[in-house]
DRENPA-3360 file (N, C-alpha, C; in nm, 2 decimals, always signed):
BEGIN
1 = XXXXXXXX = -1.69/-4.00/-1.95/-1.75/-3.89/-2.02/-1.79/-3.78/-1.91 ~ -1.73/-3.66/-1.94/-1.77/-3.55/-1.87/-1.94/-3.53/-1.85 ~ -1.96/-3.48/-1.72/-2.09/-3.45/-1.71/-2.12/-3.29/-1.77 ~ -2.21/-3.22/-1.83/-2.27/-3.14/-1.93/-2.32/-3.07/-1.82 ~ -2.26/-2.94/-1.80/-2.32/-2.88/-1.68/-2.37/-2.70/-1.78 ~ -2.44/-2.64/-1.71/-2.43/-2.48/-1.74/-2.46/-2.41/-1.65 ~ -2.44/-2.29/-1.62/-2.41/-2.19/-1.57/-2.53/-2.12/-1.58 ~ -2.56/-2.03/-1.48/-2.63/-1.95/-1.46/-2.62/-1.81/-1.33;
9 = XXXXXXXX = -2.63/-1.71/-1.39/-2.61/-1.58/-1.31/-2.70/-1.48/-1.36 ~ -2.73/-1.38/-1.21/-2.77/-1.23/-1.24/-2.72/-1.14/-1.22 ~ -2.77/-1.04/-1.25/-2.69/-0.91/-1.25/-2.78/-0.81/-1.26 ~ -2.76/-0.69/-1.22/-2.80/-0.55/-1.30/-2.75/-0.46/-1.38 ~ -2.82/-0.37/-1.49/-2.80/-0.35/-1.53/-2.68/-0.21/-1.54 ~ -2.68/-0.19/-1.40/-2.63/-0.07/-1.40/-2.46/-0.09/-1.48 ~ -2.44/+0.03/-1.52/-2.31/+0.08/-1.61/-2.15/+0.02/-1.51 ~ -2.16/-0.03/-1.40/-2.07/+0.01/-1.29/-2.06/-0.18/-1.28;
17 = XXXXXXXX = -2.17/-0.25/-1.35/-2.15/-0.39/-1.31/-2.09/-0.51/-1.41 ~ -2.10/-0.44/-1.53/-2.01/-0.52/-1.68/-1.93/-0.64/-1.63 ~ -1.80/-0.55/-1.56/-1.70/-0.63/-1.55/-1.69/-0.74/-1.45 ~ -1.76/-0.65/-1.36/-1.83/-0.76/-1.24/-1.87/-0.90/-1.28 ~ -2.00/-0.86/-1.33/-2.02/-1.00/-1.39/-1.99/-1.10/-1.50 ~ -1.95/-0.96/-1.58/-1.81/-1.10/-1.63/-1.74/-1.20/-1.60 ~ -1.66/-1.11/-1.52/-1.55/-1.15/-1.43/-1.61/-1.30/-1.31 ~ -1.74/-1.26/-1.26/-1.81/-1.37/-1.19/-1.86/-1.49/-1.33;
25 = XXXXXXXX = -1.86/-1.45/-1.47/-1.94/-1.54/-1.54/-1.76/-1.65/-1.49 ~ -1.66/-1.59/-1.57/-1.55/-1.64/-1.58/-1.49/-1.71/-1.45 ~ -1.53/-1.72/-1.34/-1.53/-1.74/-1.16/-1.59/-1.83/-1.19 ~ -1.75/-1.87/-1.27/-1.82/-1.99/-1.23/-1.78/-2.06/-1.35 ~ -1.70/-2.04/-1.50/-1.68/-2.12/-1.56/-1.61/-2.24/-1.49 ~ -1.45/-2.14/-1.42/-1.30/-2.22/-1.36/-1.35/-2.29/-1.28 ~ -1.47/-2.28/-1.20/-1.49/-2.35/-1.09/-1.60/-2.46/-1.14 ~ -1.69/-2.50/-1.24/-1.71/-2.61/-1.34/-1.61/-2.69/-1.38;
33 = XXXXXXXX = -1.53/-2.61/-1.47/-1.42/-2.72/-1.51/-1.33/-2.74/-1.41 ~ -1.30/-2.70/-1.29/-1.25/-2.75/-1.18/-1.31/-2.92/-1.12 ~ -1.44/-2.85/-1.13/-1.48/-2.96/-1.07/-1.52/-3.10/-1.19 ~ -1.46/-3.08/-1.30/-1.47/-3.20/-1.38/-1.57/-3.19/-1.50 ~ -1.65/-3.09/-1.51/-1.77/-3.06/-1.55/-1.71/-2.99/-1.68 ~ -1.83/-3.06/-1.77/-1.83/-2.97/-1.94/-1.95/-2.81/-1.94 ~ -1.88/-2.72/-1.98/-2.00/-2.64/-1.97/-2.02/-2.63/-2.15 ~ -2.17/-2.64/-2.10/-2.22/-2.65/-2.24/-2.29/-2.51/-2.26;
41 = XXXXXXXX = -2.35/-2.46/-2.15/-2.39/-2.32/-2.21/-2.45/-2.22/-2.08 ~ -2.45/-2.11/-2.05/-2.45/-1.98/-2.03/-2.57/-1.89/-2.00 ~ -2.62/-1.90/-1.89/-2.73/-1.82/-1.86/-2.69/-1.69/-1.81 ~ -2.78/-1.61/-1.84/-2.74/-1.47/-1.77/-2.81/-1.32/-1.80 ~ -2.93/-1.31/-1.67/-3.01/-1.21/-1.67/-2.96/-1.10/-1.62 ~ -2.99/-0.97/-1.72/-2.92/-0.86/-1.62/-3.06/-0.79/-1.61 ~ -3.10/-0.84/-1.45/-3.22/-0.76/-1.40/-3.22/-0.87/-1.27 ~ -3.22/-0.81/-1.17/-3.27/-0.88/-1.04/-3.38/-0.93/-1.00;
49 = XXXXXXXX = -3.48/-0.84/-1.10/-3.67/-0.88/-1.11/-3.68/-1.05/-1.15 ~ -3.74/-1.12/-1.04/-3.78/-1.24/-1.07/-3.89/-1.23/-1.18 ~ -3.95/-1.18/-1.23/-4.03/-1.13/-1.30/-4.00/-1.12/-1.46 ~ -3.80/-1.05/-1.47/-3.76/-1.03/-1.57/-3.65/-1.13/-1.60 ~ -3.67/-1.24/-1.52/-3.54/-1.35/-1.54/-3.57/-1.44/-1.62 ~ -3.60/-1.42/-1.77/-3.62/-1.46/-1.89/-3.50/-1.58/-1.92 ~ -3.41/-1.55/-1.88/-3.26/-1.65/-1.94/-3.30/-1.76/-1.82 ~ -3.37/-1.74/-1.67/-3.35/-1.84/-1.61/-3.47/-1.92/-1.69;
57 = XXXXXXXX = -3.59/-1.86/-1.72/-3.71/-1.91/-1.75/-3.65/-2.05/-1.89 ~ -3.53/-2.01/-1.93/-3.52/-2.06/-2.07/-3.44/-2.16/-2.04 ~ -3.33/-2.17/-1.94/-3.28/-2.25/-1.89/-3.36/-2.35/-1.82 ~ -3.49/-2.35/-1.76/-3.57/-2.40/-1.70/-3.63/-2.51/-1.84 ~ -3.68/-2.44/-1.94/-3.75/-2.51/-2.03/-3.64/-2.61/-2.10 ~ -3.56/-2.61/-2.12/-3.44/-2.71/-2.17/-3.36/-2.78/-2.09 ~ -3.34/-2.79/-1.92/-3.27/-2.84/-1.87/-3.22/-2.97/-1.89 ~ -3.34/-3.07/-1.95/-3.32/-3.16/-1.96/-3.15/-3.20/-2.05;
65 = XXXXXXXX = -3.10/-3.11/-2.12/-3.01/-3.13/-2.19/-2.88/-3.16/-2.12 ~ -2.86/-3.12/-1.94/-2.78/-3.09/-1.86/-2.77/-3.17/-1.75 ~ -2.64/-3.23/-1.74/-2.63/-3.32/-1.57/-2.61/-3.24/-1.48 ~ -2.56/-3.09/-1.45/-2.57/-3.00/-1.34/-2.61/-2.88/-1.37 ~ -2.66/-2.78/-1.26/-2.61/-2.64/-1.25/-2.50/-2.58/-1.19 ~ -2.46/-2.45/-1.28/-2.35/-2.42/-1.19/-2.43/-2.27/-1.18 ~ -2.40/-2.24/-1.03/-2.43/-2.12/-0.97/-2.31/-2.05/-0.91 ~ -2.36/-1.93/-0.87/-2.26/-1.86/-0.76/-2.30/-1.90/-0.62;
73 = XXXXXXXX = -2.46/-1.88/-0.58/-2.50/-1.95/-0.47/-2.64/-1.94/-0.48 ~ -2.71/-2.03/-0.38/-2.85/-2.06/-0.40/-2.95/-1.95/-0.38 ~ -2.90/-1.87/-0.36/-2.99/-1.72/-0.39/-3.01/-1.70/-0.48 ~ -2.89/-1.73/-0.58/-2.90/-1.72/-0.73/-3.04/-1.78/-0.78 ~ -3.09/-1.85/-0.72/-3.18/-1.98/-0.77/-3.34/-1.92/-0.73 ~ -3.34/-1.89/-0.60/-3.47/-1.81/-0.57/-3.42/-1.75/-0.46 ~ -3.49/-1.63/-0.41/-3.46/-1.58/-0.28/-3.52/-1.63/-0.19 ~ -3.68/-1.69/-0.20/-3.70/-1.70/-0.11/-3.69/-1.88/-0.08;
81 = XXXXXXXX = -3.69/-1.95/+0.00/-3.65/-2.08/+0.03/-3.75/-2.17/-0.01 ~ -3.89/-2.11/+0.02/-4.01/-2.22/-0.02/-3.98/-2.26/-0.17 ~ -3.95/-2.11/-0.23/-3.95/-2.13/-0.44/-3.84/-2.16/-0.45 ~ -3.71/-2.16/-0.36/-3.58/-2.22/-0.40/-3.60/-2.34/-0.41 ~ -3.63/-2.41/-0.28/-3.68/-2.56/-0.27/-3.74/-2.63/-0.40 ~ -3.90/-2.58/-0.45/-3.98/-2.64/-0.54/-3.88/-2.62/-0.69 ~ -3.79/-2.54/-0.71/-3.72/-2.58/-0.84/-3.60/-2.63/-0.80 ~ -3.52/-2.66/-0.66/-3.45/-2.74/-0.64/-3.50/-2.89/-0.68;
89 = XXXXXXXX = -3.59/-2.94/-0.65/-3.65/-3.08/-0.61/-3.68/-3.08/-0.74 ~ -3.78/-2.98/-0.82/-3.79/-3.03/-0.93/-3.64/-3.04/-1.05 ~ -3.55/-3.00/-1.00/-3.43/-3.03/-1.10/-3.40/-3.12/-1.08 ~ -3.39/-3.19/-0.88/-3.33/-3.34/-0.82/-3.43/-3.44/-0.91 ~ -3.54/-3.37/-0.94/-3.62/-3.52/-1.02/-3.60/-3.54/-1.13 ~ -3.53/-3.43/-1.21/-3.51/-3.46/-1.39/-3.35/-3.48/-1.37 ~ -3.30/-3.52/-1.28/-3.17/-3.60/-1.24/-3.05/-3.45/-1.29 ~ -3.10/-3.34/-1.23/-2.97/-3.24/-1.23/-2.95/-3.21/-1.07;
97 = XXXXXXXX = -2.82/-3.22/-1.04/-2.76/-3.17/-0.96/-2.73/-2.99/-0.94 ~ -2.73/-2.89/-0.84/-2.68/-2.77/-0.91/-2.54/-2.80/-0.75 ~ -2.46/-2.73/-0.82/-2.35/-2.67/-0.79/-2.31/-2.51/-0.74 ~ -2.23/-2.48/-0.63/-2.25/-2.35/-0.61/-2.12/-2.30/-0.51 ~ -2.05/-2.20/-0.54/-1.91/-2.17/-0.54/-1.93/-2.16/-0.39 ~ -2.04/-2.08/-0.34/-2.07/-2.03/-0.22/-2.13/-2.13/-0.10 ~ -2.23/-2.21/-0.15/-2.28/-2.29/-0.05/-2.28/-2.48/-0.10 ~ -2.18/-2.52/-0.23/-2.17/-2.68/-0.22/-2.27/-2.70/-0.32;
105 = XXXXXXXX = -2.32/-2.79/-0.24/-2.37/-2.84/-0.35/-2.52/-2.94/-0.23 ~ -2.64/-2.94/-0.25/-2.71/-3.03/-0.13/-2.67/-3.15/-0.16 ~ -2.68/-3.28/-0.13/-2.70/-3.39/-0.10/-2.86/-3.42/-0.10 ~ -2.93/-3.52/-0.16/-3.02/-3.54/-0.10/-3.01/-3.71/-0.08 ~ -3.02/-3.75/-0.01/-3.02/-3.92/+0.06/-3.15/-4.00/+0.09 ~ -3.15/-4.16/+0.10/-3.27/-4.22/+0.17/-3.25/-4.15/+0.31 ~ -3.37/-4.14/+0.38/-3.33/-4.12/+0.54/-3.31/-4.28/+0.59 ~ -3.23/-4.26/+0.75/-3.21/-4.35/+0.80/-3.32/-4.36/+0.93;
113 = XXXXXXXX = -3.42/-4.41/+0.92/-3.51/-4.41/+0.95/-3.49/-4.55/+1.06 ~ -3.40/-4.64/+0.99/-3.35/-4.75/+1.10/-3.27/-4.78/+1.20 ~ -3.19/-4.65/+1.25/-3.06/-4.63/+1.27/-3.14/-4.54/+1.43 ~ -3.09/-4.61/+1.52/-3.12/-4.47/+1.65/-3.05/-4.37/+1.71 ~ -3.11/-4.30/+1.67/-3.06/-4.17/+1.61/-3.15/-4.09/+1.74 ~ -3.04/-3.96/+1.76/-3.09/-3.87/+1.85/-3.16/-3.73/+1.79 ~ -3.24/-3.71/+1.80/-3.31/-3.59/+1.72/-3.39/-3.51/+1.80 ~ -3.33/-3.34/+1.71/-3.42/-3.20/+1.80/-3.52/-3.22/+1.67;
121 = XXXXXXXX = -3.66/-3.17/+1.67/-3.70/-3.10/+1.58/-3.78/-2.95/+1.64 ~ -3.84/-2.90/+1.53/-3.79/-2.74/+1.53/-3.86/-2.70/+1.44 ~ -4.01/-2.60/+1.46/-4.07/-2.55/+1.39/-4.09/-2.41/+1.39 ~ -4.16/-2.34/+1.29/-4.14/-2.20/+1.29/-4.31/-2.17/+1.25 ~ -4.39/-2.12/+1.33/-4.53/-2.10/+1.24/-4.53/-1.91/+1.24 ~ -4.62/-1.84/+1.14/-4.62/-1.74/+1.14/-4.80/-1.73/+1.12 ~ -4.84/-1.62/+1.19/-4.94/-1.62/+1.23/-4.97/-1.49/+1.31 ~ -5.10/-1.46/+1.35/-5.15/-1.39/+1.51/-5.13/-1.49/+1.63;
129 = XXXXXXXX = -5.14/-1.41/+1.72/-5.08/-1.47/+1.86/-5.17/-1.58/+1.90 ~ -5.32/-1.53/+1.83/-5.45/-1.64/+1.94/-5.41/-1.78/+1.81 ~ -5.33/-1.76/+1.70/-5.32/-1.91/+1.65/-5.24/-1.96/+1.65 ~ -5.09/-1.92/+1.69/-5.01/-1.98/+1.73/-4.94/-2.07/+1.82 ~ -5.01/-2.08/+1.97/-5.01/-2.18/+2.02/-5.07/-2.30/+2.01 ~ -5.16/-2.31/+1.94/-5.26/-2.42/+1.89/-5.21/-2.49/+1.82 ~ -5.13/-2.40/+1.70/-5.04/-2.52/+1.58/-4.93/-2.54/+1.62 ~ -4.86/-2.45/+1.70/-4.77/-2.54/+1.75/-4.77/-2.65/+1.81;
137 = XXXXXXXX = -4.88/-2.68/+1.89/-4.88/-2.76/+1.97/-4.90/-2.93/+1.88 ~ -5.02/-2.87/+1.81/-5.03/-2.96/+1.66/-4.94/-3.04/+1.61 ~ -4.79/-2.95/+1.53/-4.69/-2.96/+1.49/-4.61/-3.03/+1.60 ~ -4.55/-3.00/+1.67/-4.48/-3.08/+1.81/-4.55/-3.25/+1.79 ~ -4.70/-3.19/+1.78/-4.77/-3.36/+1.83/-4.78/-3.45/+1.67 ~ -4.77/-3.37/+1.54/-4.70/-3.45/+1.47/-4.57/-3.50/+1.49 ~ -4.48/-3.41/+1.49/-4.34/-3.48/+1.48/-4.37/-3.59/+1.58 ~ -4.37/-3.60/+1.67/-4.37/-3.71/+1.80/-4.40/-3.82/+1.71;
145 = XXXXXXXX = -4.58/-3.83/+1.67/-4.63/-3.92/+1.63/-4.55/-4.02/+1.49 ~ -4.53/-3.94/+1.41/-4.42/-3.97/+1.29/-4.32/-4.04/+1.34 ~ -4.18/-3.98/+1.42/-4.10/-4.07/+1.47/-4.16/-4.17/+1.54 ~ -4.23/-4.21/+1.63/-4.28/-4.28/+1.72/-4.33/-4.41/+1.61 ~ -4.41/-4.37/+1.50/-4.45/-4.46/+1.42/-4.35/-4.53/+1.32 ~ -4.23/-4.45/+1.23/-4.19/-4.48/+1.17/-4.05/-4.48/+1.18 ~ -3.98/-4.47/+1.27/-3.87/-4.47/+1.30/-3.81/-4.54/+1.42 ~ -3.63/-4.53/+1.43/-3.60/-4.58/+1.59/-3.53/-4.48/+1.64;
153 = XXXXXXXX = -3.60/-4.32/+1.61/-3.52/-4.21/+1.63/-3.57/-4.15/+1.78 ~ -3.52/-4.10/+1.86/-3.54/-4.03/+1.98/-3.55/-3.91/+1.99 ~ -3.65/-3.88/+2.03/-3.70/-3.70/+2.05/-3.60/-3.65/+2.15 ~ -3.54/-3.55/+2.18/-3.46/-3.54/+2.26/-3.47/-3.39/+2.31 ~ -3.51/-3.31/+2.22/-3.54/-3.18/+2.26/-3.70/-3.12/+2.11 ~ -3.73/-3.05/+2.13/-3.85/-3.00/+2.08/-3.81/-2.86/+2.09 ~ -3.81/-2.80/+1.98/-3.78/-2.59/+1.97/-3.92/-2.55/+1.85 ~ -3.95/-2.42/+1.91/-4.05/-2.37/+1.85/-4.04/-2.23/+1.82;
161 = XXXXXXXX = -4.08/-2.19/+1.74/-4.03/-2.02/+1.73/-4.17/-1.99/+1.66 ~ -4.22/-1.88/+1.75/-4.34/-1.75/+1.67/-4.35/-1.64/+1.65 ~ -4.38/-1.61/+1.51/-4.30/-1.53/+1.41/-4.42/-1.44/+1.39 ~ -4.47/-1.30/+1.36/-4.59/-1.22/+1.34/-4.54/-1.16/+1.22 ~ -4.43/-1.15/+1.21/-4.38/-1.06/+1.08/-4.27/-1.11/+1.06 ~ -4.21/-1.20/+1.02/-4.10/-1.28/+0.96/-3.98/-1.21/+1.00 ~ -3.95/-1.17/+1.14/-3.81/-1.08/+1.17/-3.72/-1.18/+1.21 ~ -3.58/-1.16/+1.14/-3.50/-1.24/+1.24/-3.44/-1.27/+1.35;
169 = XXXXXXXX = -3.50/-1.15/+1.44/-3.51/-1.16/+1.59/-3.64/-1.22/+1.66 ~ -3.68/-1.32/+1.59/-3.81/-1.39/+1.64/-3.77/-1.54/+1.65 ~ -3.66/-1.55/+1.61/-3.67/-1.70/+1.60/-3.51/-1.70/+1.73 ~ -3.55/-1.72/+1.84/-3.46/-1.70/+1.97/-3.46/-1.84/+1.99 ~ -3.60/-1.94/+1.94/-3.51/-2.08/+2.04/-3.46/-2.13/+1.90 ~ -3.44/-2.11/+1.77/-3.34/-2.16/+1.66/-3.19/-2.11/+1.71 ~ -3.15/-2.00/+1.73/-3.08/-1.98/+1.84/-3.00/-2.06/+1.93 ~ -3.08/-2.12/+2.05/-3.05/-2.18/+2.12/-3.03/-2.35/+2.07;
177 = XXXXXXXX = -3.12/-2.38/+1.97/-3.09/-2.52/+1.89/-2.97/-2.55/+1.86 ~ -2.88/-2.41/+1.79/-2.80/-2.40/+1.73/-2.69/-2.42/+1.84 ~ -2.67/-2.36/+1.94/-2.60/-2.37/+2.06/-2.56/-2.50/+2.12 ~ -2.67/-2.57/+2.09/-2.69/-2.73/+2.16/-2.68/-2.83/+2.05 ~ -2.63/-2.79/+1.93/-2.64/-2.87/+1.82/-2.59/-3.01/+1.82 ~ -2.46/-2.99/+1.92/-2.40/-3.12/+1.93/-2.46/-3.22/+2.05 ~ -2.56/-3.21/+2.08/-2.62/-3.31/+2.16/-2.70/-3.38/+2.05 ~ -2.73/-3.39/+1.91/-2.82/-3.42/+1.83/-2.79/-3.45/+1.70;
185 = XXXXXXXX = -2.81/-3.60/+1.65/-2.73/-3.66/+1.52/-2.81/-3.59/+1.40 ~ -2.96/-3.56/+1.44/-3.03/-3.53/+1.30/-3.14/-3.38/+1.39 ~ -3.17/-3.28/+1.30/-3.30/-3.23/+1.30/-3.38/-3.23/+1.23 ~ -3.54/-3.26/+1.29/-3.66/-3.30/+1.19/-3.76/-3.14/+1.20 ~ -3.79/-3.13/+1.05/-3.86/-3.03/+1.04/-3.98/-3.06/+0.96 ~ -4.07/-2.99/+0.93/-4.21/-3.02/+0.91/-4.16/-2.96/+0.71 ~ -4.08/-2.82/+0.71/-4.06/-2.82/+0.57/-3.95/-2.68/+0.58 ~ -3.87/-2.73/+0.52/-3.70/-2.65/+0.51/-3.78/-2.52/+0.54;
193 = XXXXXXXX = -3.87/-2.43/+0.47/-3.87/-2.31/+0.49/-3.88/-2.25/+0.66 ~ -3.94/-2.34/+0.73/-3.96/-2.34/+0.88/-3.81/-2.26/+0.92 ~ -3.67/-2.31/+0.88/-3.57/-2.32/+0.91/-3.51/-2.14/+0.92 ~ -3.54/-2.09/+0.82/-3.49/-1.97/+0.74/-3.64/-1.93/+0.63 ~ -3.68/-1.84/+0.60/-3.78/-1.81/+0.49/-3.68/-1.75/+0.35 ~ -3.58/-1.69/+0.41/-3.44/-1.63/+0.32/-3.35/-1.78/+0.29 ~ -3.36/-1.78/+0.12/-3.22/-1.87/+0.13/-3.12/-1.84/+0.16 ~ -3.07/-1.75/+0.13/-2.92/-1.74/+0.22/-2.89/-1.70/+0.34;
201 = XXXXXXXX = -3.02/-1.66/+0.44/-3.01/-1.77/+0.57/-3.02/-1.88/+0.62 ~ -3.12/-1.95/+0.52/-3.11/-2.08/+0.55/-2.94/-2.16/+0.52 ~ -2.93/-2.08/+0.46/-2.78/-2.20/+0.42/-2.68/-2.18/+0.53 ~ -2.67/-2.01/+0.58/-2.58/-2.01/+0.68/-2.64/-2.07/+0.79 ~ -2.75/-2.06/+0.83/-2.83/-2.18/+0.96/-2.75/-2.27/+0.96 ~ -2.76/-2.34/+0.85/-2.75/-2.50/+0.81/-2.60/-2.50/+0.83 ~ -2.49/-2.43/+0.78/-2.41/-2.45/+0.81/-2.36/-2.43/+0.96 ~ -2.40/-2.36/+1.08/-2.41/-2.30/+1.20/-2.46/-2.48/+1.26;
209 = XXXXXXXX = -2.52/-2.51/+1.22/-2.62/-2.62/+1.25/-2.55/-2.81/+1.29 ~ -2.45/-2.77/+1.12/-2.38/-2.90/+1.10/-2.47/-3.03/+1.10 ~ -2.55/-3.04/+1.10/-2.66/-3.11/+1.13/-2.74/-3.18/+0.98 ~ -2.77/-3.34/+0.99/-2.84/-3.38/+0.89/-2.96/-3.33/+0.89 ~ -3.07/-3.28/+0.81/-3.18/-3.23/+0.80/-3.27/-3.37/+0.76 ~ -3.41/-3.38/+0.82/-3.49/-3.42/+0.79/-3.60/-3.32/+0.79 ~ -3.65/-3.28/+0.64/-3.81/-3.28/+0.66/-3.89/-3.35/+0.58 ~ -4.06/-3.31/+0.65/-4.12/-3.42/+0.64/-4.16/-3.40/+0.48;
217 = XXXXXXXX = -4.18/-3.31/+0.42/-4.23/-3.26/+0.29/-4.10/-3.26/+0.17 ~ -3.97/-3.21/+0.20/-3.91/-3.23/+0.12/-3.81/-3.38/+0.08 ~ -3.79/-3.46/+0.25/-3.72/-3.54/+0.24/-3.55/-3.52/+0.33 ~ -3.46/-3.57/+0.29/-3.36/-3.59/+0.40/-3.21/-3.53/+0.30 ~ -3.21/-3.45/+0.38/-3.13/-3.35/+0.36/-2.95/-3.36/+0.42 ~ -2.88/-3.44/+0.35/-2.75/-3.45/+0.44/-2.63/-3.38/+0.39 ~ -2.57/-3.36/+0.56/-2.49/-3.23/+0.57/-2.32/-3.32/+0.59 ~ -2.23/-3.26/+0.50/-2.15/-3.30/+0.49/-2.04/-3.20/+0.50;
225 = XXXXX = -1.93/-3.18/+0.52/-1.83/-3.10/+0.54/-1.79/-3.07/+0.42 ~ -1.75/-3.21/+0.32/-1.70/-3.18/+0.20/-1.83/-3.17/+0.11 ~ -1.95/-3.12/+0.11/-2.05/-3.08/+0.01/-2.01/-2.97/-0.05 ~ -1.92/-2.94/-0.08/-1.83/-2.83/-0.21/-1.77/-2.96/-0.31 ~ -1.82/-3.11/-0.28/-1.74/-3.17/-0.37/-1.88/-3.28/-0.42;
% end
């Protein structure tokens, strides 16, 4: 039996986007039934106001009827990563997967918490300057303590980035994580938004990254090549 998937997109309303998003509704059908999937039905707000995303709100209240989403990409879902997250997780718990042309599809896994494993972790606090070094230091001395207690994983490097105004030129040693990625089986984070505060930075990170995700709030995050399947 086919899994019962639907679809969902935005748009605006301008005169100049009709075909556009047509054309994208008809892009995320082919690419459902490509991937094996029944589409059973059709979301689609034309307003970019999270505010005025009425068709998402409605798809929200019925999901249960559906074994996936189909997206264009996880922007589509929220912009920002904390509120992408909280209705990701809440769909992984009413057992929907979502799907997405642009970024796959997550994985979410047990962690391997048994396995010794080489790991950076890597936090982001945003703040004034006189509080930032204090929780970082905090954060650092969680992660430590957490692996040290519950794992056979190895600290191997430690990156910190402090952020006053969320600019993407603030986060320099994410940066350099990224550079060194292949010295490192997993990275542990305290909560995905640390990573990116933009979902569709976080996804390109992630992909830059290649790297399994652990965090401590959302859980274990695995990165796979073929996650478009």
């Amino acid at each position: 039996m086919k899994l019962k998937s639907a679809i969902y997109h935005f748009t605006n309303e301008s005169k100049q986007r009709p075909k556009i998003y047509r054309d994208q509704l008809k892009a995320l059908e082919e690419y459902a039934l490509s991937m094996g999937f029944e589409v059973v039905d059709v979301y689609c707000d034309l307003s970019l106001k999270k505010s005025e995303r009425t068709e998402y709100d409605r798809f929200i209240k019925c999901c249960d009827k559906y074994d996936v989403l189909i997206t264009k990409d996880f922007y589509h879902i929220a912009k920002n990563t904390g509120r992408f997250m909280t209705d990701l997780l809440m769909l992984r718990d009413k057992g929907l997967k979502i799907y997405s042309i642009e970024n796959g599809c997550f994985i979410w896994d047990e962690a391997p918490f048994n396995k010794p494993l080489h790991v950076a972790t890597y936090t982001c606090h945003f703040g004034t300057q006189n509080e930032l070094k204090e929780v970082i230091a905090v954060k650092n001395d969680i992660f430590k303590l957490f692996i040290n207690k519950k794992t056979e994983w190895t600290v191997i490097d430690q990156y910190y980035d402090e952020s006053l105004h969320q600019n993407d030129g603030e986060q320099k040693q994410l940066m350099e994580l990224i550079q060194n990625c292949n010295k490192y089986d997993l990275l542990v984070v305290h909560n995905l938004n640390d990573v990116h505060w933009r979902t569709a930075n976080f996804c390109k990170i992630r992909e830059q990254l290649r790297l399994d995700i652990y965090s401590l709030q959302e859980g274990f995050l695995k990165y796979r090549k073929d996650n478009y399947k």
